[in-house]
C-alpha positions in Angstrom: -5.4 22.1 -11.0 -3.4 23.6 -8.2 0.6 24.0 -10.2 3.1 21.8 -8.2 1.8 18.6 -8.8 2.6 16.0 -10.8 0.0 13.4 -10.1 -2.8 12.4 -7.9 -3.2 10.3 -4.7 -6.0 9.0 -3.9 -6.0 6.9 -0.3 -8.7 6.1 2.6 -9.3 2.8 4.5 -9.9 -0.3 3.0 -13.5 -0.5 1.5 -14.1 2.7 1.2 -14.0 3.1 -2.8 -10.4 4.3 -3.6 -10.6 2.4 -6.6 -13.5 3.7 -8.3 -13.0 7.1 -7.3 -9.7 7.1 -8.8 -10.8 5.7 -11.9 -13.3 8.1 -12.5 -10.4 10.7 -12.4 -8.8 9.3 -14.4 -11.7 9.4 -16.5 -11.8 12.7 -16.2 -7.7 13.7 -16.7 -6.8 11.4 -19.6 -5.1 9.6 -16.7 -3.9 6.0 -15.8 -4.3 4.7 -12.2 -0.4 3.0 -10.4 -1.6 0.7 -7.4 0.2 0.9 -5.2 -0.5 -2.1 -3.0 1.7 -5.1 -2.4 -0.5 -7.9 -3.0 -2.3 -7.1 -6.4 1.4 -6.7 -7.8 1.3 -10.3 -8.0 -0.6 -12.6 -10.8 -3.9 -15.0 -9.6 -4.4 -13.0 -6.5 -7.2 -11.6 -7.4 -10.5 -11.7 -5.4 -8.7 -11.5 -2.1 -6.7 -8.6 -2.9 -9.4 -7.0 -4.9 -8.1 -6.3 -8.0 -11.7 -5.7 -9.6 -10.2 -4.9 -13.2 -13.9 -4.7 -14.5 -14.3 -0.9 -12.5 -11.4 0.2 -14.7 -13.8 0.3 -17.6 -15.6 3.7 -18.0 -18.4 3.5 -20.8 -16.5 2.9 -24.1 -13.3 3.9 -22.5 -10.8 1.2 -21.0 -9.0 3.2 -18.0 -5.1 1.9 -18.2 -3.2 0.9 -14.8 0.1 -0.5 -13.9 1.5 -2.0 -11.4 -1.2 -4.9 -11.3 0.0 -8.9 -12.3 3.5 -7.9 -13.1 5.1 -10.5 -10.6 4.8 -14.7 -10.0 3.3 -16.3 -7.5 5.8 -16.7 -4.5 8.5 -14.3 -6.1 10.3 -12.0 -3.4 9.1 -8.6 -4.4 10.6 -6.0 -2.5 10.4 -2.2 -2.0 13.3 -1.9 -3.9 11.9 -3.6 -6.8 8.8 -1.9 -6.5 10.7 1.7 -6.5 12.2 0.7 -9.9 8.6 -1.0 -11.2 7.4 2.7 -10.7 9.7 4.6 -12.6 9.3 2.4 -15.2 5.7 2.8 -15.1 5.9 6.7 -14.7 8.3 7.3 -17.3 5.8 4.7 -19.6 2.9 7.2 -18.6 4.8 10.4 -18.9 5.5 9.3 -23.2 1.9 8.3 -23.5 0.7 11.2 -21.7 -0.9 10.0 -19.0 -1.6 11.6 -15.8 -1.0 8.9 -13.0 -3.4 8.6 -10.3 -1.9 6.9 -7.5 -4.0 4.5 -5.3 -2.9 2.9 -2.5 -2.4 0.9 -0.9 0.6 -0.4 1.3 2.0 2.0 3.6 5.3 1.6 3.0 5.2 2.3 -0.8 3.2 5.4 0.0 5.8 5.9 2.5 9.1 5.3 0.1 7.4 7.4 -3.3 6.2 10.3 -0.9 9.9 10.5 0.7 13.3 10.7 -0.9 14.8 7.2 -2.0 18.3 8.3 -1.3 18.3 5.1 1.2 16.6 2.6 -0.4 19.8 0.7 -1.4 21.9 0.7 1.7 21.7 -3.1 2.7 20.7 -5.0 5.7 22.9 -5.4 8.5 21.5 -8.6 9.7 23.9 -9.2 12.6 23.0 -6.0 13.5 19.4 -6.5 13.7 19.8 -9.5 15.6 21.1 -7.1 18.4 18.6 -4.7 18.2 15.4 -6.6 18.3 15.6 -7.8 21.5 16.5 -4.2 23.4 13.6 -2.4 24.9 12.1 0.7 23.0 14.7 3.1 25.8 17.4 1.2 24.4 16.8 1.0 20.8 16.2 5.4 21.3 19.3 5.6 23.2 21.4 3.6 20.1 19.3 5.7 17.6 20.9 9.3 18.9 24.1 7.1 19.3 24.5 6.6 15.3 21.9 8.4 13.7 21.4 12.2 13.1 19.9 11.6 9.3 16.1 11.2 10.3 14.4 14.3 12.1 10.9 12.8 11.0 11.5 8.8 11.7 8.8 7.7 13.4 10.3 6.4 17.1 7.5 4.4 18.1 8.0 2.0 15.0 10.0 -0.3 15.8 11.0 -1.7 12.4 11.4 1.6 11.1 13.9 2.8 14.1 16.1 -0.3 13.5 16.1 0.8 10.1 17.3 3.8 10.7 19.9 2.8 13.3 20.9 0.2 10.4 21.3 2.9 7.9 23.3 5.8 10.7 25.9 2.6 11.5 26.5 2.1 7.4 27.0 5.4 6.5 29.9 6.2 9.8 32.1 4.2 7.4 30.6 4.2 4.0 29.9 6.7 1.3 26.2 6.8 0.3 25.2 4.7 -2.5 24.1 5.7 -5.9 20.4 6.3 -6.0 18.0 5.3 -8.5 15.4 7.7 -8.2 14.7 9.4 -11.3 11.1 10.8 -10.7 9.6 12.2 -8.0 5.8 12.5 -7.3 4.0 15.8 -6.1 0.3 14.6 -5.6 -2.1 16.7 -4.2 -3.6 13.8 -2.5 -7.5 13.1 -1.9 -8.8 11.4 1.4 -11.9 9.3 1.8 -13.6 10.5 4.6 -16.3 7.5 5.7 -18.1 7.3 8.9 -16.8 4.4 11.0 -20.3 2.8 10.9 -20.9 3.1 7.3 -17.1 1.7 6.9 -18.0 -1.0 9.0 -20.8 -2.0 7.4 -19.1 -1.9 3.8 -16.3 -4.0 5.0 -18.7 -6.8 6.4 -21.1 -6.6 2.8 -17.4 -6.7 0.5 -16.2 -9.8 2.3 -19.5 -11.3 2.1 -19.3 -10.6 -1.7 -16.2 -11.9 -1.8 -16.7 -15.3 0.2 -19.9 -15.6 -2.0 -17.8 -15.1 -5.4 -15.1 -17.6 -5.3 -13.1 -16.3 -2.6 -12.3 -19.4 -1.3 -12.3 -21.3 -4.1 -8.9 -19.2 -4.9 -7.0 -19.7 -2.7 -8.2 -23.7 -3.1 -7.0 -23.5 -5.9 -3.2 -22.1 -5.2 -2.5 -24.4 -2.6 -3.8 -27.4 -4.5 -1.5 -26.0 -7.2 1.3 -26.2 -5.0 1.9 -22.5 -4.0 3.4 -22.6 -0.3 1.0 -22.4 2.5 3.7 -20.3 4.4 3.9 -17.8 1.7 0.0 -17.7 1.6 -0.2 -16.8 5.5 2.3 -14.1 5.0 0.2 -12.3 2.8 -2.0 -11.7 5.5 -5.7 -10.9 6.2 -7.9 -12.7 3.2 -5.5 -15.4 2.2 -4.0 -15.6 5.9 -7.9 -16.9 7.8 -9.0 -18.5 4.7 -5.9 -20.9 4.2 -6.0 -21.6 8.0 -9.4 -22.9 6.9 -8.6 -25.2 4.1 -6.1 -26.5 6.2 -8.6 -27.5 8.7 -7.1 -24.7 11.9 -10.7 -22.9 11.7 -14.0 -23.6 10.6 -16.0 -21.4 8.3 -17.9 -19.5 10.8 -14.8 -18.7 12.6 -12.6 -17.9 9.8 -15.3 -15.6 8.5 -15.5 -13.8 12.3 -11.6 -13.5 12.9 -11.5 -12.1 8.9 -14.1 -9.3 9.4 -12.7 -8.5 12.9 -9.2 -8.4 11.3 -9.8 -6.1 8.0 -11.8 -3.6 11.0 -8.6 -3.9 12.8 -6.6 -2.9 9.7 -9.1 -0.1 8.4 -8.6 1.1 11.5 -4.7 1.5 11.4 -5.0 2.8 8.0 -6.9 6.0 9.4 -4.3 6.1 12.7 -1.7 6.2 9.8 -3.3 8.7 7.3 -3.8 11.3 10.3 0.0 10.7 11.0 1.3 11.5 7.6 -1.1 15.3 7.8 0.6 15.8 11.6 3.8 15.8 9.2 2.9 18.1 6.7 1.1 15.7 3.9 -2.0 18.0 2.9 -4.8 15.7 2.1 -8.2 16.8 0.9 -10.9 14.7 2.9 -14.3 14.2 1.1 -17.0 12.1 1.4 -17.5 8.9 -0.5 -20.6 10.9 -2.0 -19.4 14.2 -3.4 -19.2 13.8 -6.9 -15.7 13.7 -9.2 -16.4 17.2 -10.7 -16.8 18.5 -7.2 -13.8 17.4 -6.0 -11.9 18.7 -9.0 -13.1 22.2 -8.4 -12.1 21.9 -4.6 -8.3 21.6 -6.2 -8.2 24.1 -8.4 
């Protein structure tokens, strides 16, 4: 293993077998795999967000994880909370002597472990945002070189992340810097699926069918008739956004299953304009194919 790191990342678009890749090295380094994705932090999401538990058992060996079903339904978990879940979870590893294996996942996590936490805990400035969200993206630049000289890499054509960092250049002109919390931070040397668009295509439209055909909608049936909050099931997005528009009656099962597929494409599709963003800034990820065996790609590192 190339010195420097401290863990492993493994990330591609959606479908493409992060999952068992990263448990099979974690076979491999006496490991434990951190998810890193928003939605399988929460408990009886579990088809839709594809938690498939059952791959993290490699022959007799039971691979270990964290961050999975460590939050209730409908509780506000945030990136703060998640920053402090994983250092929890790193330091648990670290005394058992497990090498994490990081799989993601959400884009902002990725975004928040890969970068300094320093400030995670300045807060909102809600008025402020108010202000901003309506200014064209000439205005919101102009305001950005106005208060903020902290964030040479902050990607300008996000919106949400250049309000952000106007937020945080107008807190810190009259306050110190808060405390931060970060005790750990991960090195990965970091492991890209490489899958042709077709074949990604194609293994998106046979995993949803899977999924419809294995009790995907009888889930989220399930939560709603439970009394989880249809508003908070739509905010989740992509699986449990279409399919509670169906229950509900706003699309029929044809047409949920056609705006689904077309949306997870759409979303595979961002992940990879997203991945070749974070190389353009210096991240150094391996690409293989989907193929190449575990023991290869181990050698490639070392």
């Amino acid at each position: 293993m190339e010195k420097g790191h401290n863990c492993a990342l493994v990330l591609g678009p959606t479908a493409s077998g992060k999952t068992k890749l990263a448990v099979e090295l974690a076979s491999q380094l006496n490991g434990a795999i951190f998810s890193l994705d928003s939605r399988q932090v929460y408990k009886q999401l579990d088809i839709g967000t594809g938690k498939d538990l059952y791959e993290f058992q490699v022959g007799e060996k039971q691979i270990p994880y964290y961050l999975i079903n460590i939050a209730e339904l409908e509780e506000n978990y945030n990136l703060s909370r998640f920053l402090s879940d994983f250092e929890t979870a790193w330091i648990d590893a670290q005394t058992k002597g497990l090498f994490p294996i990081l799989c993601g996942g959400t884009g902002l996590y990725m975004d928040a472990l890969m970068q300094d936490h320093e400030y995670v805990n300045i807060p909102a400035n809600l008025a402020l945002r108010g202000r901003l969200e309506p200014l064209e993206h000439k205005e919101l630049l102009l305001e950005f070189e106005k208060h903020n000289a902290k964030f040479p890499k902050v990607d300008t054509h996000n919106k949400r992340r250049l309000i952000r960092a106007i937020e945080i250049g107008v807190y810190l002109k009259g306050n110190p810097l808060p405390p931060s919390e970060k005790t750990v931070q991960p090195k990965p040397f970091t492991i890209g699926i490489d899958i042709p668009v077709e074949e990604r295509r194609s293994r998106i439209a046979d995993r949803l069918q899977h999924r419809l055909q294995n009790g995907l909608v009888e889930e989220v049936d399930v939560l709603l008739k439970s009394g989880v909050s249809k508003v908070w099931l739509l905010s989740l997005g992509l699986e449990y956004k279409f399919v509670t528009q169906h229950l509900l009656g706003q699309l029929s099962y044809l047409e949920m299953h056609s705006q689904l597929q077309t949306a997870i494409h759409q979303f595979a599709k961002r992940q990879m304009t997203w991945f070749r963003k974070l190389e353009r800034e210096g991240l150094d990820i391996r690409w293989h194919s989907p193929v190449m065996g575990v023991a290869d790609i181990l050698s490639d590192l070392n």
